[in-house]
Biopython code that builds the backbone (N, CA, C, O; Angstrom):
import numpy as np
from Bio.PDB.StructureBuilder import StructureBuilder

atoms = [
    (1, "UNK", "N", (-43.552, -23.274, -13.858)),
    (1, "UNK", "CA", (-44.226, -24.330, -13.137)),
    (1, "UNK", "C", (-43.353, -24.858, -12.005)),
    (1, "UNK", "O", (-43.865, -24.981, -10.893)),
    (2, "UNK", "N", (-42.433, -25.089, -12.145)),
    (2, "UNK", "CA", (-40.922, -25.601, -11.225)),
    (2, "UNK", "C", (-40.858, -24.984, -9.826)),
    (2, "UNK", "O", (-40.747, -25.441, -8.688)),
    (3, "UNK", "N", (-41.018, -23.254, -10.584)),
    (3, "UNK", "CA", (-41.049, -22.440, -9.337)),
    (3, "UNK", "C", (-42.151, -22.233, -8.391)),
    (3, "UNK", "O", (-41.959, -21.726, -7.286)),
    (4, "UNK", "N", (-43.234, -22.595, -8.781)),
    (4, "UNK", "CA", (-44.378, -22.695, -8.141)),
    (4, "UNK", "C", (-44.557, -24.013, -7.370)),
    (4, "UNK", "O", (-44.845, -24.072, -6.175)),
    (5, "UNK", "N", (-44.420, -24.730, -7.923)),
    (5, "UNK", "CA", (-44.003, -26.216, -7.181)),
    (5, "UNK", "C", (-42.983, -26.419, -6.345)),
    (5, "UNK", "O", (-42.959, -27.450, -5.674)),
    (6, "UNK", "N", (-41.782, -25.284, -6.229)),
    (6, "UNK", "CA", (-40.733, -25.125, -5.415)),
    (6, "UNK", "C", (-41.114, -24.188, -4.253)),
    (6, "UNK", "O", (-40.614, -24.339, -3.138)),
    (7, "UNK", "N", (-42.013, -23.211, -4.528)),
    (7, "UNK", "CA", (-42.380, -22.417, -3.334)),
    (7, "UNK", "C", (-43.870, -22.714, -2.635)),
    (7, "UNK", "O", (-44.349, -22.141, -1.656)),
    (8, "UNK", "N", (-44.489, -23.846, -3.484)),
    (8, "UNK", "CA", (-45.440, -24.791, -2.644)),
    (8, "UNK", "C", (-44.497, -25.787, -1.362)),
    (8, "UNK", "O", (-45.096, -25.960, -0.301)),
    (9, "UNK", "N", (-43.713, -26.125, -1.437)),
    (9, "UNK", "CA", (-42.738, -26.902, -1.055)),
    (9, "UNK", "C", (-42.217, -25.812, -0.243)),
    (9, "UNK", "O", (-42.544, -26.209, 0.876)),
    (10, "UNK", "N", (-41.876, -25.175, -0.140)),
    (10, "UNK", "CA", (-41.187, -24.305, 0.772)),
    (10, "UNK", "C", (-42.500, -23.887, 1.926)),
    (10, "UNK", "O", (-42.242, -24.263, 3.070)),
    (11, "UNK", "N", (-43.231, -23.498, 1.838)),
    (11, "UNK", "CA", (-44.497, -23.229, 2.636)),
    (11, "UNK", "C", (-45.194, -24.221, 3.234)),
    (11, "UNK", "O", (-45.870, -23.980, 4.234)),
    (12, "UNK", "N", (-45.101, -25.713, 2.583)),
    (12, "UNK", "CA", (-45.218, -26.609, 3.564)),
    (12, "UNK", "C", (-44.780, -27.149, 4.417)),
    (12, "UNK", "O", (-45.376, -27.666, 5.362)),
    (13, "UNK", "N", (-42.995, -27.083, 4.081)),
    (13, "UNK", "CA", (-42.482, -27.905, 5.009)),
    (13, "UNK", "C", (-41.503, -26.897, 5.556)),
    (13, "UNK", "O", (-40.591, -27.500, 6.121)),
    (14, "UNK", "N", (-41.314, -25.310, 5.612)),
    (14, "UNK", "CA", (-40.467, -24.540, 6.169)),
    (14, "UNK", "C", (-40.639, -24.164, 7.823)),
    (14, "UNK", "O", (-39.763, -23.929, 8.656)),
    (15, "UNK", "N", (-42.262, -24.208, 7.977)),
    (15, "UNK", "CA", (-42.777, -23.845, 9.652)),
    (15, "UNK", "C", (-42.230, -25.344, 10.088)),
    (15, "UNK", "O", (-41.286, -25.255, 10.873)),
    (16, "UNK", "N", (-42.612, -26.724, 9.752)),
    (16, "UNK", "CA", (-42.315, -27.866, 10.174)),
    (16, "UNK", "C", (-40.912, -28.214, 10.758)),
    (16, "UNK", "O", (-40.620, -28.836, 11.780)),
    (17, "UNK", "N", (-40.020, -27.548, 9.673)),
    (17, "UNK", "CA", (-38.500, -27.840, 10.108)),
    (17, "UNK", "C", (-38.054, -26.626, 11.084)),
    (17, "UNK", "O", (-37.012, -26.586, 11.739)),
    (18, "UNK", "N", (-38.962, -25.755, 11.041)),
    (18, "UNK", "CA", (-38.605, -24.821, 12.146)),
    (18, "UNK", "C", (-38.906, -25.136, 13.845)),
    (18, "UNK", "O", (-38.282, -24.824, 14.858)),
    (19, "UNK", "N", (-40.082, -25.852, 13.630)),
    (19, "UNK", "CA", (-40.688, -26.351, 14.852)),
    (19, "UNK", "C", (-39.824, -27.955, 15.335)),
    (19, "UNK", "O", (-39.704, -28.486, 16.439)),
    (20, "UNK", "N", (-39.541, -28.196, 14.538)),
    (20, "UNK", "CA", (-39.035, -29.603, 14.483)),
    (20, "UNK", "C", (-37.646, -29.258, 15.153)),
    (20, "UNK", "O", (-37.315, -30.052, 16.033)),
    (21, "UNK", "N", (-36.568, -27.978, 14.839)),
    (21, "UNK", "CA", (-35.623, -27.667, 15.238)),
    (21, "UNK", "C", (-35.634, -26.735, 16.893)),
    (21, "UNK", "O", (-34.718, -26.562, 17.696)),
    (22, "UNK", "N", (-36.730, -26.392, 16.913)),
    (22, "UNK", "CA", (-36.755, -25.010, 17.870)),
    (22, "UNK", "C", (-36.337, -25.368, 19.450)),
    (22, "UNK", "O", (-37.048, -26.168, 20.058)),
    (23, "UNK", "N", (-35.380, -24.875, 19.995)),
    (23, "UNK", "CA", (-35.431, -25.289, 21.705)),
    (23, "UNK", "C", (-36.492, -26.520, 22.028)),
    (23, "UNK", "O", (-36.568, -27.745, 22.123)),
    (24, "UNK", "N", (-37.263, -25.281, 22.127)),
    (24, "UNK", "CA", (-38.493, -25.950, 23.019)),
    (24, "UNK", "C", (-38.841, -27.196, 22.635)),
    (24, "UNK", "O", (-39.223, -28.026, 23.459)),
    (25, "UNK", "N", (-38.733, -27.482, 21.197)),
    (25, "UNK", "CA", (-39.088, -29.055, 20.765)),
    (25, "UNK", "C", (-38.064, -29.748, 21.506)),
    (25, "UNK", "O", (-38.383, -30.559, 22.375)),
    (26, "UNK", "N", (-36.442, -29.408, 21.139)),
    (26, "UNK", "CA", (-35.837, -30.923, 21.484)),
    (26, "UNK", "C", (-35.344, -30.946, 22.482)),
    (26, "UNK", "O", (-34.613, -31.908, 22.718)),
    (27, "UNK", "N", (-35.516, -29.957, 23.455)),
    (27, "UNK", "CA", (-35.778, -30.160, 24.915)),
    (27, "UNK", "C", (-37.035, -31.099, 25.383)),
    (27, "UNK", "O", (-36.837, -31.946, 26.254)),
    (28, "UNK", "N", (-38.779, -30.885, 24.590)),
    (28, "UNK", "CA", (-39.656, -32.016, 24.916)),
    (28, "UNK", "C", (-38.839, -33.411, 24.494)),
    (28, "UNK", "O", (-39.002, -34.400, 25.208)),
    (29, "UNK", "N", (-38.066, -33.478, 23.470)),
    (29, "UNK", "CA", (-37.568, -34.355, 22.938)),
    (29, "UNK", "C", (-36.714, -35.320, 23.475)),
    (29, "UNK", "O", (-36.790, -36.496, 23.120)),
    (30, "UNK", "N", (-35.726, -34.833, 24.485)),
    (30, "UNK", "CA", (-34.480, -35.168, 24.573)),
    (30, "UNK", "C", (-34.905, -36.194, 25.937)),
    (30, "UNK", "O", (-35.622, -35.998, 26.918)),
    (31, "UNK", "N", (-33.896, -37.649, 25.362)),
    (31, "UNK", "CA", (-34.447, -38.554, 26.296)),
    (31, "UNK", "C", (-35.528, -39.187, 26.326)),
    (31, "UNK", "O", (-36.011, -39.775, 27.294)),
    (32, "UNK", "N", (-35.956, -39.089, 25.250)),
    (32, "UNK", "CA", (-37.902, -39.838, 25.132)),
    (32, "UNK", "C", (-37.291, -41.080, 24.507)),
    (32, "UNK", "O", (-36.213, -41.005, 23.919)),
    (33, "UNK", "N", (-38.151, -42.549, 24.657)),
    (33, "UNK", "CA", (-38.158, -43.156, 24.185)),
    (33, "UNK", "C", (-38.478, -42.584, 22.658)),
    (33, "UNK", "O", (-38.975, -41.461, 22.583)),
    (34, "UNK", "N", (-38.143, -43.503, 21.149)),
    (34, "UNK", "CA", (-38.649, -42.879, 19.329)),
    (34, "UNK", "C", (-39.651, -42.628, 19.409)),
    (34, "UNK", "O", (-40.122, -41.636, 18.852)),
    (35, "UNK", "N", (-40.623, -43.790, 20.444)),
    (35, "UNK", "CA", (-42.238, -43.400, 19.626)),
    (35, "UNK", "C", (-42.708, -42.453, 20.350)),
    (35, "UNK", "O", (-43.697, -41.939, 19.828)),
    (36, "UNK", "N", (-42.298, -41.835, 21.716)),
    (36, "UNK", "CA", (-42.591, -40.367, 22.247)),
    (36, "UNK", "C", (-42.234, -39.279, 21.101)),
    (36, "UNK", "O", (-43.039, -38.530, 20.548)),
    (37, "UNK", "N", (-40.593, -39.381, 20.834)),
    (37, "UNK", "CA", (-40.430, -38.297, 20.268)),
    (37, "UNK", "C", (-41.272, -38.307, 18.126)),
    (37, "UNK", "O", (-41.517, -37.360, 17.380)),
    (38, "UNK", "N", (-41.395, -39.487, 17.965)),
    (38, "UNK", "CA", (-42.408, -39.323, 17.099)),
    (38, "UNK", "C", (-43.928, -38.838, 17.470)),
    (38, "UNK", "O", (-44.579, -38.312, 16.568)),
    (39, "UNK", "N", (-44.391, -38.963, 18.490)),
    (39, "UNK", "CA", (-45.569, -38.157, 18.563)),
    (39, "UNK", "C", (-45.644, -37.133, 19.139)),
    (39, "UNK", "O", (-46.687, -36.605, 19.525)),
    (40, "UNK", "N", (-43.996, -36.524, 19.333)),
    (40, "UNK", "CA", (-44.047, -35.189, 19.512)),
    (40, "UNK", "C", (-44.254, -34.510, 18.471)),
    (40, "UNK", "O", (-45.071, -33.603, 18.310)),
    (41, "UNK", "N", (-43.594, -34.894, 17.830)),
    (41, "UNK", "CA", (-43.271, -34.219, 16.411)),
    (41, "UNK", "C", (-44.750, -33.970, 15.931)),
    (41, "UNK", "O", (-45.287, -32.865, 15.860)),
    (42, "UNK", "N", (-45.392, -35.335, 15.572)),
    (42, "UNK", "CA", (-47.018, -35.272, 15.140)),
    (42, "UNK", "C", (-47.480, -34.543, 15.225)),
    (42, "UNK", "O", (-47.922, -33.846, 14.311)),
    (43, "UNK", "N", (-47.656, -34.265, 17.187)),
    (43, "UNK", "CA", (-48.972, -33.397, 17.366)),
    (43, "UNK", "C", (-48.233, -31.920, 17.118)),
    (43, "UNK", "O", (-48.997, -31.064, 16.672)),
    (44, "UNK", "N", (-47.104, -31.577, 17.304)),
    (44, "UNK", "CA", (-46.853, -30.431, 16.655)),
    (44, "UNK", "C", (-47.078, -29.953, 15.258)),
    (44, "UNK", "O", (-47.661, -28.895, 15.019)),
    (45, "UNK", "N", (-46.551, -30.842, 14.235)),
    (45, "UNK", "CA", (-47.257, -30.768, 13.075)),
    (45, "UNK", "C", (-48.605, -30.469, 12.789)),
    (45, "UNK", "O", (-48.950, -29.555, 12.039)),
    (46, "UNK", "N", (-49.561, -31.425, 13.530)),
    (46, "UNK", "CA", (-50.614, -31.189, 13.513)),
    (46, "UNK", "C", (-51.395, -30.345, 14.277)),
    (46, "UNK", "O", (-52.468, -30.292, 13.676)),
    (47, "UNK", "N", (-51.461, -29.622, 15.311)),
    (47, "UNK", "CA", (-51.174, -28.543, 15.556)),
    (47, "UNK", "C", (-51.263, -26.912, 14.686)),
    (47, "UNK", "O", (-51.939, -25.904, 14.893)),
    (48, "UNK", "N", (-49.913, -27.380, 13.346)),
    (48, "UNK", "CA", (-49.934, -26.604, 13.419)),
    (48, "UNK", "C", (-51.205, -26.415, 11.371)),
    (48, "UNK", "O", (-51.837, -25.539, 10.780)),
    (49, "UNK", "N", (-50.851, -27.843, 11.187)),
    (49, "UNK", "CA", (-51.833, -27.513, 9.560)),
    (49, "UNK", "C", (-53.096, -27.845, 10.712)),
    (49, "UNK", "O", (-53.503, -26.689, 10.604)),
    (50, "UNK", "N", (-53.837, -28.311, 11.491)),
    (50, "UNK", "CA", (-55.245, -28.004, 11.912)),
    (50, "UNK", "C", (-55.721, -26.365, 11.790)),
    (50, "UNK", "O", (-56.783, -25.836, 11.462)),
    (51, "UNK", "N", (-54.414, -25.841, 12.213)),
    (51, "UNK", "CA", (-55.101, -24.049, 12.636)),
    (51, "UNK", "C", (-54.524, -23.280, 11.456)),
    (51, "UNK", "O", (-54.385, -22.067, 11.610)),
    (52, "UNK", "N", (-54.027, -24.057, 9.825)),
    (52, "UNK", "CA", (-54.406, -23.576, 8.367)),
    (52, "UNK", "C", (-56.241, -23.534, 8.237)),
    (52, "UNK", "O", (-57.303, -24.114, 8.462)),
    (53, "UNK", "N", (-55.530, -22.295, 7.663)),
    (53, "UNK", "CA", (-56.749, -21.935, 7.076)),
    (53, "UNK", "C", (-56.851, -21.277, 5.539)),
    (53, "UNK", "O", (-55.884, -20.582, 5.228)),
    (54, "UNK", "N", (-57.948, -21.425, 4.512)),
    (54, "UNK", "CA", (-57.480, -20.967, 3.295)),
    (54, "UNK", "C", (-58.804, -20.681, 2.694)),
    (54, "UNK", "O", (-59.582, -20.638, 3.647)),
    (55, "UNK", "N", (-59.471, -20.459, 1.563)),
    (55, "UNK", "CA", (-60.103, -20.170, 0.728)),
    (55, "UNK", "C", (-59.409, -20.507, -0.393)),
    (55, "UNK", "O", (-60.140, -20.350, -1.371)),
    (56, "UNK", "N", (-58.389, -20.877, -0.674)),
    (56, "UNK", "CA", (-57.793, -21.045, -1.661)),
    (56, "UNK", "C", (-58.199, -22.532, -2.048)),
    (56, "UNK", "O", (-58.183, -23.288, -1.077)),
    (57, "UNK", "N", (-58.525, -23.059, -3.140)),
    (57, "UNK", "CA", (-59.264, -24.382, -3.015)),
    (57, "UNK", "C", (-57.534, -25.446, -3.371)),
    (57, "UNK", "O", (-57.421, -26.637, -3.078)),
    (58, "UNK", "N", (-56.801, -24.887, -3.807)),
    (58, "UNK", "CA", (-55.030, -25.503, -4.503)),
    (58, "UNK", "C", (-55.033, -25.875, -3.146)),
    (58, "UNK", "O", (-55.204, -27.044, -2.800)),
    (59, "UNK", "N", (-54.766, -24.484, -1.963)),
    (59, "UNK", "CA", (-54.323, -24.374, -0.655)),
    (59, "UNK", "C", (-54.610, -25.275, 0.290)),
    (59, "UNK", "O", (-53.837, -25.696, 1.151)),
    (60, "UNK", "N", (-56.309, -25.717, 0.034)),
    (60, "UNK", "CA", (-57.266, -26.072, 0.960)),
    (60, "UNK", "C", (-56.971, -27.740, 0.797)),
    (60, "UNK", "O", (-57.185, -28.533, 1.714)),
    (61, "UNK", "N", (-56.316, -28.222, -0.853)),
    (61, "UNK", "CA", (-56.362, -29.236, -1.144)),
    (61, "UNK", "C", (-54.614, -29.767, -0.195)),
    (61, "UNK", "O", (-54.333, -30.724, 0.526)),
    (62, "UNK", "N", (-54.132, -29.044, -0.501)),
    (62, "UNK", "CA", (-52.559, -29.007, 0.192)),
    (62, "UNK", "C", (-52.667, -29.658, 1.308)),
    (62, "UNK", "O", (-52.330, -30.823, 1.518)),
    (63, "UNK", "N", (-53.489, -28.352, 2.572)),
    (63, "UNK", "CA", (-53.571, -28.815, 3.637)),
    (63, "UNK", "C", (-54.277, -30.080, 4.181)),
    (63, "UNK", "O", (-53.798, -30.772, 5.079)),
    (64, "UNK", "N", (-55.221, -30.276, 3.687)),
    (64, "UNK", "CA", (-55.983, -31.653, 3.816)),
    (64, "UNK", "C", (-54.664, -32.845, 3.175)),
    (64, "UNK", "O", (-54.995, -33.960, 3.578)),
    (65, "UNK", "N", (-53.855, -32.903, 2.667)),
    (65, "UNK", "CA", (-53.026, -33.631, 1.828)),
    (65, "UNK", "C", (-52.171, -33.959, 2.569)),
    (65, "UNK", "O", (-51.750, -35.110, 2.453)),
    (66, "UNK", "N", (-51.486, -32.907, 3.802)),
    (66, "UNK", "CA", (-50.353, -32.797, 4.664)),
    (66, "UNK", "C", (-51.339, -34.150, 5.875)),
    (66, "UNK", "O", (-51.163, -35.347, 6.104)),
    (67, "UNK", "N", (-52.342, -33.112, 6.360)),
    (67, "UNK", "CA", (-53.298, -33.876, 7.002)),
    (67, "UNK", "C", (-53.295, -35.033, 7.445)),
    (67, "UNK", "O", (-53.246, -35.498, 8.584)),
    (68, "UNK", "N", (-53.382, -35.685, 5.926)),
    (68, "UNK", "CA", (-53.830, -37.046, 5.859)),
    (68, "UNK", "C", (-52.830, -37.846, 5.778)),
    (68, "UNK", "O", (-52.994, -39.025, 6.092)),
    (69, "UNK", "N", (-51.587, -37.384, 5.342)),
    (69, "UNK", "CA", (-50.354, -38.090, 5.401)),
    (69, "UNK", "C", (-49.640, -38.235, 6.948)),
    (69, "UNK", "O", (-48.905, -39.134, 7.356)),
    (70, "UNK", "N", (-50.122, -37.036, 7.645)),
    (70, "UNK", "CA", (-49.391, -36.770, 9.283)),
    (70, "UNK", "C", (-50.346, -38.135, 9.734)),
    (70, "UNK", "O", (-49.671, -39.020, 10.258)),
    (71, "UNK", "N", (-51.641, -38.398, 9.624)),
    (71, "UNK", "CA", (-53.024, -38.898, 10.669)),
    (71, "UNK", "C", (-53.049, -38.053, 11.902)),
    (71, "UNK", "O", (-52.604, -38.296, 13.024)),
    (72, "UNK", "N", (-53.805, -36.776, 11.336)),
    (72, "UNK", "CA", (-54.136, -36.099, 11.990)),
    (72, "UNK", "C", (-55.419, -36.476, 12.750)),
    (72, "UNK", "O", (-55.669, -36.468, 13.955)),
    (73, "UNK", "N", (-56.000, -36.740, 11.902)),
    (73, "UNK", "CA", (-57.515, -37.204, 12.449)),
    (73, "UNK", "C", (-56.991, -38.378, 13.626)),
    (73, "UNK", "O", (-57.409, -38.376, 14.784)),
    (74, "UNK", "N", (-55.929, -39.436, 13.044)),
    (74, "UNK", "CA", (-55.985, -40.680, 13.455)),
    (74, "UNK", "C", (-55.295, -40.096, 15.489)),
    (74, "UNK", "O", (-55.273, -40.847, 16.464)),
    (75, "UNK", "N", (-54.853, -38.589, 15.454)),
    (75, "UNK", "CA", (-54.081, -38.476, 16.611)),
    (75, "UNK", "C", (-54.475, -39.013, 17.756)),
    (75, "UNK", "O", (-53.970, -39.883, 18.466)),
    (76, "UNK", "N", (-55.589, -38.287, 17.860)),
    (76, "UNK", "CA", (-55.974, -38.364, 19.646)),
    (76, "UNK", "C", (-56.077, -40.047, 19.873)),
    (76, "UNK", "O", (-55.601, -40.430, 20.942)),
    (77, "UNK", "N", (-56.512, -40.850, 19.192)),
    (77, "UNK", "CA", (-56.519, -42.155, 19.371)),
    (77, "UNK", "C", (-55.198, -42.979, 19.532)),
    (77, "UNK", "O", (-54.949, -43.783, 20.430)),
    (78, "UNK", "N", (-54.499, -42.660, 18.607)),
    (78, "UNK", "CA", (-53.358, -42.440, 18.612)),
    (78, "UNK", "C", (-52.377, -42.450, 19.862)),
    (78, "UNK", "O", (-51.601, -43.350, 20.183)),
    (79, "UNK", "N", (-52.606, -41.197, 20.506)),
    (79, "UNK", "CA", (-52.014, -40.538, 21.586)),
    (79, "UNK", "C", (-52.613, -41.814, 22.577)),
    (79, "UNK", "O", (-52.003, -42.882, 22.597)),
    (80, "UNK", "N", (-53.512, -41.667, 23.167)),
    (80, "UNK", "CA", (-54.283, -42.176, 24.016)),
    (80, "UNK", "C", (-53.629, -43.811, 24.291)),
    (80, "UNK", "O", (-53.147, -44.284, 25.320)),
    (81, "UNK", "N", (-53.821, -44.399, 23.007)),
    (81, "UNK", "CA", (-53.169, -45.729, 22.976)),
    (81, "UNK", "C", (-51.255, -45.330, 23.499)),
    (81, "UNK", "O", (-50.704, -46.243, 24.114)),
    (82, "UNK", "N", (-50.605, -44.345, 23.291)),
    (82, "UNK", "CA", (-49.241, -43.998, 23.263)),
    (82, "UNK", "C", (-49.286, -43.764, 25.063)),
    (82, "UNK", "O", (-48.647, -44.315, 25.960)),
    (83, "UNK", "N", (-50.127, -42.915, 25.081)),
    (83, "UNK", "CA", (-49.967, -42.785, 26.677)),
    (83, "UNK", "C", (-50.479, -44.301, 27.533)),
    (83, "UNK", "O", (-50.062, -44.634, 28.643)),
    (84, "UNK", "N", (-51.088, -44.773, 27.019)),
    (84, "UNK", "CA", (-51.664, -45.692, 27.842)),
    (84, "UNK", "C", (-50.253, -46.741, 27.959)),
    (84, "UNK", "O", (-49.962, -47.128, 29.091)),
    (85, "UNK", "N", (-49.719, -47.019, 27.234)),
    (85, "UNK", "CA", (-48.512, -47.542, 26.898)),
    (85, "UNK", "C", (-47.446, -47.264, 27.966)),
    (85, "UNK", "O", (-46.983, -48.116, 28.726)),
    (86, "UNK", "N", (-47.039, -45.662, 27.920)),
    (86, "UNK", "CA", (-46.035, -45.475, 28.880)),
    (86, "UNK", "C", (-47.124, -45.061, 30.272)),
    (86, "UNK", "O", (-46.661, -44.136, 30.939)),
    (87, "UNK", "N", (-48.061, -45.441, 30.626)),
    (87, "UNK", "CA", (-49.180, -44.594, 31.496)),
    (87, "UNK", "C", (-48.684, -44.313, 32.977)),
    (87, "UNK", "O", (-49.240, -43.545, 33.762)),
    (88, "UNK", "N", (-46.869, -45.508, 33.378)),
    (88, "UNK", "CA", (-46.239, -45.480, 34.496)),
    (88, "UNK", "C", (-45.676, -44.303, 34.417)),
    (88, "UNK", "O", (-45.736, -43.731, 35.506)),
    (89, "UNK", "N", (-45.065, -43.584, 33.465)),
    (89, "UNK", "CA", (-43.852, -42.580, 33.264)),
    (89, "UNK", "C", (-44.754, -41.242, 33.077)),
    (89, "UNK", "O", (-45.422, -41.049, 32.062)),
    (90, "UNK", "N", (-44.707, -40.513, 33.963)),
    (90, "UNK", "CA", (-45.416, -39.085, 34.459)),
    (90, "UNK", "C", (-44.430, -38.208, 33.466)),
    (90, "UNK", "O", (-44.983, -37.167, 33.112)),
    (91, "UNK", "N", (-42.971, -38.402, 32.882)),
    (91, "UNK", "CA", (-42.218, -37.573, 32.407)),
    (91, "UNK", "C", (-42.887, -37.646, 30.835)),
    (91, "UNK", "O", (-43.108, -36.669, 30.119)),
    (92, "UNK", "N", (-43.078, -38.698, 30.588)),
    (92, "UNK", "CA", (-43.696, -38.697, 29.261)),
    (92, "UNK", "C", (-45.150, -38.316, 28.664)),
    (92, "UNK", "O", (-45.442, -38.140, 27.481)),
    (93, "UNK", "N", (-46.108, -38.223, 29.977)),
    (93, "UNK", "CA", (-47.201, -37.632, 29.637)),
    (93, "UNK", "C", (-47.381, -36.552, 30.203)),
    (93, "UNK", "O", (-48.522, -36.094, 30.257)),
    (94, "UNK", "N", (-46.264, -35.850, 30.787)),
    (94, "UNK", "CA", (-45.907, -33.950, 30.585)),
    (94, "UNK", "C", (-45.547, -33.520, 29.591)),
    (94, "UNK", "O", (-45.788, -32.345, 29.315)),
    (95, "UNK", "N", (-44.822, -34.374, 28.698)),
    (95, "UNK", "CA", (-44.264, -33.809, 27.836)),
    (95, "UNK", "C", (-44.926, -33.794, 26.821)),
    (95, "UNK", "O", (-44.740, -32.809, 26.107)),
    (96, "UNK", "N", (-46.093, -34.989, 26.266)),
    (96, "UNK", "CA", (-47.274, -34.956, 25.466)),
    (96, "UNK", "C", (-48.161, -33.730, 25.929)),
    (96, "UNK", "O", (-48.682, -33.069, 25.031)),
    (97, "UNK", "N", (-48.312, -33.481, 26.819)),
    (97, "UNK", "CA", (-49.232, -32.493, 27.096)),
    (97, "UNK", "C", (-48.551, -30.794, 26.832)),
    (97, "UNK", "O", (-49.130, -29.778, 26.446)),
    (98, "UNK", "N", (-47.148, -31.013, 27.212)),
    (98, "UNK", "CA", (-46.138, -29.851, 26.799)),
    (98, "UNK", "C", (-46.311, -29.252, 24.926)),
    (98, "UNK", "O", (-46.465, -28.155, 24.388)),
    (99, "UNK", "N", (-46.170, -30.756, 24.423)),
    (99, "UNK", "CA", (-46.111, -30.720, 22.590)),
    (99, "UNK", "C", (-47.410, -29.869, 22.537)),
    (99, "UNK", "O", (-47.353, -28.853, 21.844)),
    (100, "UNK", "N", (-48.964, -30.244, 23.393)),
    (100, "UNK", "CA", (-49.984, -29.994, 22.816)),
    (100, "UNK", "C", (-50.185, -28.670, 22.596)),
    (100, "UNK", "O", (-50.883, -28.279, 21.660)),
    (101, "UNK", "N", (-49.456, -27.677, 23.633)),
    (101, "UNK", "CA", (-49.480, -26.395, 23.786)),
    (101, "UNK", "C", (-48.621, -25.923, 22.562)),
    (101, "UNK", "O", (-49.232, -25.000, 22.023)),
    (102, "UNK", "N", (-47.267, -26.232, 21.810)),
    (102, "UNK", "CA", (-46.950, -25.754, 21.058)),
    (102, "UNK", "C", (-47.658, -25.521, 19.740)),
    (102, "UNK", "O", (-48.077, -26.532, 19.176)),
    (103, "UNK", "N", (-47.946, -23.840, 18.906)),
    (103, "UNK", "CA", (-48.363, -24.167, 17.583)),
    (103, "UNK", "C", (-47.570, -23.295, 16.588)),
    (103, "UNK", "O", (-47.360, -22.085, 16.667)),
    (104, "UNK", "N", (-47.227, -24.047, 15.761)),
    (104, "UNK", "CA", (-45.670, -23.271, 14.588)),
    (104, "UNK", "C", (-46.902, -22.800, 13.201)),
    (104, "UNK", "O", (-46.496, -22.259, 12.172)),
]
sb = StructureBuilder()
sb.init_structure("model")
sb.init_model(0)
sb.init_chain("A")
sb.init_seg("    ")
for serial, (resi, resn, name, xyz) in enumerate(atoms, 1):
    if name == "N":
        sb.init_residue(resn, " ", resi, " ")
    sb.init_atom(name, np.array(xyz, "f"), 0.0, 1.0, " ", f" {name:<3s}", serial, name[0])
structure = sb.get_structure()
């Protein structure tokens, strides 16, 4: 049981820390005000469990689970309010638009 619960855990959060580490992230990263580089992170995350897919109903429950803990749903509103925020700084809503293109 341990091990199954250990390699559930590994499959959720192994693409995340990969994307979370990769160039291209902490180059969008570097120099953002926290709450930029927290909704970098987001929409990458989300990103990347939106384009899970499963039949597996364990799987299906997982991903909806990650989901709902990221506020995936809650993003674009989210974003919108985030950009509207920095809406002077052109560097920060390239770089939201940069995150959107990434998917891990």
């Amino acid at each position: 049981m341990l091990k199954n619960i250990l390699a559930a855990m590994m499959v959720l959060t192994c693409p995340l820390v990969f994307a979370a580490e990769s160039v291209e992230v902490k180059a969008l990263k570097k120099d953002m005000p926290q709450d930029v580089v927290l909704m970098i992170d987001r929409i990458i995350e989300c990103n990347h469990w939106n384009g899970e897919e499963s039949t597996n109903k364990e799987r299906i429950k997982q991903i909806e689970s990650v989901r709902t803990k990221l506020g995936c749903d809650a993003l674009p509103d989210d974003q919108a309010a985030l950009r509207k925020r920095h809406q002077n700084n052109y560097e920060v809503k390239s770089r939201l638009n940069n995150a959107e293109q990434i998917f891990y």
